[in-house]
C-alpha positions as CSV (number, residue, x, y, z in Angstrom):
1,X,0.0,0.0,0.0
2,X,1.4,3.3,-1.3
3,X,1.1,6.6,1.0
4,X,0.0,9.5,-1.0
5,X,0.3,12.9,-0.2
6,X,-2.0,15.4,-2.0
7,X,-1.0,18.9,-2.9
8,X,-3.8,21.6,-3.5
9,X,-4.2,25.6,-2.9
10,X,-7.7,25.6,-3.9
11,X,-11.1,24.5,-4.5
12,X,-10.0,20.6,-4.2
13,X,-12.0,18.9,-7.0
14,X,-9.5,16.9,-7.7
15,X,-8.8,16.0,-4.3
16,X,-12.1,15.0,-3.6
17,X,-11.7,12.7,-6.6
18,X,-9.1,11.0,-5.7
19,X,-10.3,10.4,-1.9
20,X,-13.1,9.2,-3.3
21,X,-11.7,6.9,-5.2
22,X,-9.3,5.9,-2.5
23,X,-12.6,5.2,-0.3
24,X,-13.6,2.7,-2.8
25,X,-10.4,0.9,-3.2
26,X,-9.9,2.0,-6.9
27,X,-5.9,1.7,-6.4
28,X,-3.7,0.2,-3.6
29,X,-2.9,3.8,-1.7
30,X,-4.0,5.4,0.8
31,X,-4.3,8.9,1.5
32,X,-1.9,10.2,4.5
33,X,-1.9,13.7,4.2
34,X,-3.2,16.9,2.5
35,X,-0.5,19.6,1.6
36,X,-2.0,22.9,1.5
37,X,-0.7,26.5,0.7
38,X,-3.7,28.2,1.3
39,X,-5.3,29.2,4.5
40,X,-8.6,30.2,3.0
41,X,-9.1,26.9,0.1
42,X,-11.8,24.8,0.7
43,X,-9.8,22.0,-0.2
44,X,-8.9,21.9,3.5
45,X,-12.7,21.3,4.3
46,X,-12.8,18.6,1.5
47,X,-9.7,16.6,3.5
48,X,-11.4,17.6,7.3
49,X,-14.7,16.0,5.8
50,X,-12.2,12.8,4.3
51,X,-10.4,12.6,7.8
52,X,-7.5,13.2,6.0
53,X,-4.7,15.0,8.2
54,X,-3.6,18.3,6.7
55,X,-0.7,20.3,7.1
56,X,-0.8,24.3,6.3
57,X,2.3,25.4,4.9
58,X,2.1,29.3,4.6
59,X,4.9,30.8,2.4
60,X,4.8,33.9,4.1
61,X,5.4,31.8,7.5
62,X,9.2,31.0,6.3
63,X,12.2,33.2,5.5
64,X,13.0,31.5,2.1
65,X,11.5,29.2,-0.1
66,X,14.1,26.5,0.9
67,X,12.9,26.7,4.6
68,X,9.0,26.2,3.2
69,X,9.2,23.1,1.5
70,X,12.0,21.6,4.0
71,X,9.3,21.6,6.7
72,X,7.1,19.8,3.5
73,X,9.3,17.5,3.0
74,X,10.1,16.7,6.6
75,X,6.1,15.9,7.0
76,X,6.4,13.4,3.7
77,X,9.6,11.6,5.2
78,X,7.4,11.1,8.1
79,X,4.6,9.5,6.4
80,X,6.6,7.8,4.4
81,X,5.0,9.1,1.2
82,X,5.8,6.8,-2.0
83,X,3.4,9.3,-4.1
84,X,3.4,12.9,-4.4
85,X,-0.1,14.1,-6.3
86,X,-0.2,18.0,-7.1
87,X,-3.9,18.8,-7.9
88,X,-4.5,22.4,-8.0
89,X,-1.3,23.0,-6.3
90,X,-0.3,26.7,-7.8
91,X,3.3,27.1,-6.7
92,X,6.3,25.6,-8.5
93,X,8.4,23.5,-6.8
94,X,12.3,23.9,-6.5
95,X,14.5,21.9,-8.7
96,X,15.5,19.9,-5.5
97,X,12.0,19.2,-4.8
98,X,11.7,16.8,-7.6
99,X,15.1,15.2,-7.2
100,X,14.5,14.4,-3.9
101,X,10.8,12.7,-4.8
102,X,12.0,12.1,-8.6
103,X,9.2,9.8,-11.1
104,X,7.3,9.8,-7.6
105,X,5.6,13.6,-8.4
106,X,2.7,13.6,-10.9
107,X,0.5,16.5,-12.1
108,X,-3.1,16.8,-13.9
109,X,-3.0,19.8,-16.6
110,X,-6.0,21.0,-18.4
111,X,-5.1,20.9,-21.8
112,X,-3.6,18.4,-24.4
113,X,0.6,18.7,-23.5
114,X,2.5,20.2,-25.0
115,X,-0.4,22.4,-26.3
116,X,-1.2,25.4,-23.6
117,X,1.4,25.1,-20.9
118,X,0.7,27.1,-17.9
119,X,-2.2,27.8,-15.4
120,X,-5.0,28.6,-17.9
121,X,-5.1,25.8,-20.3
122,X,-8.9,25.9,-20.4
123,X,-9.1,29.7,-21.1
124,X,-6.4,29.5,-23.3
125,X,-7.3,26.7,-25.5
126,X,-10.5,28.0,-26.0
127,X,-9.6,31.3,-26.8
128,X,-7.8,30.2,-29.3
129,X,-10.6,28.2,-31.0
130,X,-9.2,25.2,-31.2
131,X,-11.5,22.0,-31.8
132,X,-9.8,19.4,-29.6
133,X,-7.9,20.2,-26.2
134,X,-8.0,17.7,-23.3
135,X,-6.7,16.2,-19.9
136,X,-3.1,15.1,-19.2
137,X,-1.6,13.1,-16.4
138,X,2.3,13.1,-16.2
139,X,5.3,12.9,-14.0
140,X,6.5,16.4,-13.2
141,X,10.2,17.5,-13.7
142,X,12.3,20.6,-13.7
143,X,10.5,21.8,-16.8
144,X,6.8,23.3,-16.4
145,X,4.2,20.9,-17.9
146,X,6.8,18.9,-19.5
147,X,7.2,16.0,-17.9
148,X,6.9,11.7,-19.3
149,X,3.1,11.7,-20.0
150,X,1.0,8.6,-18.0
151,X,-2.5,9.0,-19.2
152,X,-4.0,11.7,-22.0
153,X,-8.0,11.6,-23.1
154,X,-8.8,14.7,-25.2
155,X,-12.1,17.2,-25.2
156,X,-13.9,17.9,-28.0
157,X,-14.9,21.7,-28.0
158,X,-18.3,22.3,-29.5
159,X,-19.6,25.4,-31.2
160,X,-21.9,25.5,-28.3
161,X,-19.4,25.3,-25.6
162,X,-18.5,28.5,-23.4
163,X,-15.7,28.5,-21.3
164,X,-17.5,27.8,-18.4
165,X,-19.3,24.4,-20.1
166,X,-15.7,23.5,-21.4
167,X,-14.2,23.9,-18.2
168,X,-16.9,22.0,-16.5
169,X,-16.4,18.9,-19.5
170,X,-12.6,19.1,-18.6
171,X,-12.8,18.7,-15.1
172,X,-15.3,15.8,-15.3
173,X,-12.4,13.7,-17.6
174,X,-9.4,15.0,-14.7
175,X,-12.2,13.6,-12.4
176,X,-11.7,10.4,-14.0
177,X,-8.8,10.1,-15.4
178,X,-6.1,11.0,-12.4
179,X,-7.1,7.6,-10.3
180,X,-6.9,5.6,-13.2
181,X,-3.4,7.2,-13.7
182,X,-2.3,6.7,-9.7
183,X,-4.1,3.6,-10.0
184,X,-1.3,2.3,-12.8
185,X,1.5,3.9,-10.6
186,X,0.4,1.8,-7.5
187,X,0.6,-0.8,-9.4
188,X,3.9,-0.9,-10.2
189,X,3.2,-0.5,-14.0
190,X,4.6,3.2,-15.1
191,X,8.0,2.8,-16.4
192,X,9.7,5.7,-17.7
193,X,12.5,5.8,-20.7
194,X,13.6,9.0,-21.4
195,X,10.0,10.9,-22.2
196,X,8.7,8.0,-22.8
197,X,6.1,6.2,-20.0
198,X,6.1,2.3,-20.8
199,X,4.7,-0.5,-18.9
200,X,0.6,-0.5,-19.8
């Protein structure tokens, strides 16, 4: 059984949809802890609900950025995490970060990578009128939104769509799609090669 620690500064949808499938035995981990960032996210309500212990790491609480995710990481090293899932988590982590947890950090992005990097995939794909984005799951490295892809499903975009009904499709397929990617990793069956993800 794999301890998973979940990072989120927001609204925790994707928390919640990986608790729930943890609840139901959908893959062999367990949530040990939520990391949060923000004081006033309502993912820390989702994870009190869960009974899933939190810890509050404030930014402005530490002198550098070193000192913040040191006290992070000595919280994972007690818990023994073997899983590090960033859903909604809006702060980049250092370099050392994902050395130290490296192929064991993975990230759900909005859009159909490499296509519309960043933190507004939804707003920018459809902005931009394209007629297919999606959902990606992959292992994060040094490079935003670049890292070996696990799981991709893509999204049509309808003439009817707005952003809001696009953004509301998009989330529903993260919803879905993010246990089914931790579900393969606690399995034992992601195996990376280079940018490549084999194993599945």
């Amino acid at each position: 059984m794999i301890n998973i620690a979940v990072f989120c500064s927001g609204y925790g949808s994707n928390f919640q949809a990986i608790a729930d499938a943890a609840r139901e035995n959908f893959f062999k981990g367990r949530i040990t802890i939520m990391v949060c960032d923000n004081k006033d996210a309502f993912a820390l309500e989702r994870a009190k609900k869960e009974g899933i212990p939190t810890l509050l790491a404030l930014r402005e609480n530490f002198k550098t950025r070193e000192d913040f995710e040191n006290k992070i990481i000595r919280e994972l090293d007690n818990q023994e995490i073997g899983l590090v899932c960033l859903a909604g988590f809006m702060r980049i982590l250092t370099p050392e970060f994902i050395e130290r947890y490296k192929d064991r950090v993975i990230n759900v992005h909005p859009s159909l990578l490499p296509s519309f990097k960043g933190t507004s995939g939804i707003k920018d794909a459809f902005e931009y009128a394209v007629k297919i984005t999606g959902v990606t799951v992959h292992f994060v490295t040094q490079e935003l939104d670049s890292g070996p892809i696990i799981l991709q499903e893509p999204v049509k975009i309808e003439s009817t769509d707005t952003e809001k009904t696009l953004e509301e499709k998009i989330h529903a397929v993260e919803h879905r799609l993010y246990p089914e990617a931790i579900k393969l990793f606690c399995e034992g069956k992601l195996k990376i090669k280079g940018k490549k993800v084999y194993g599945y």
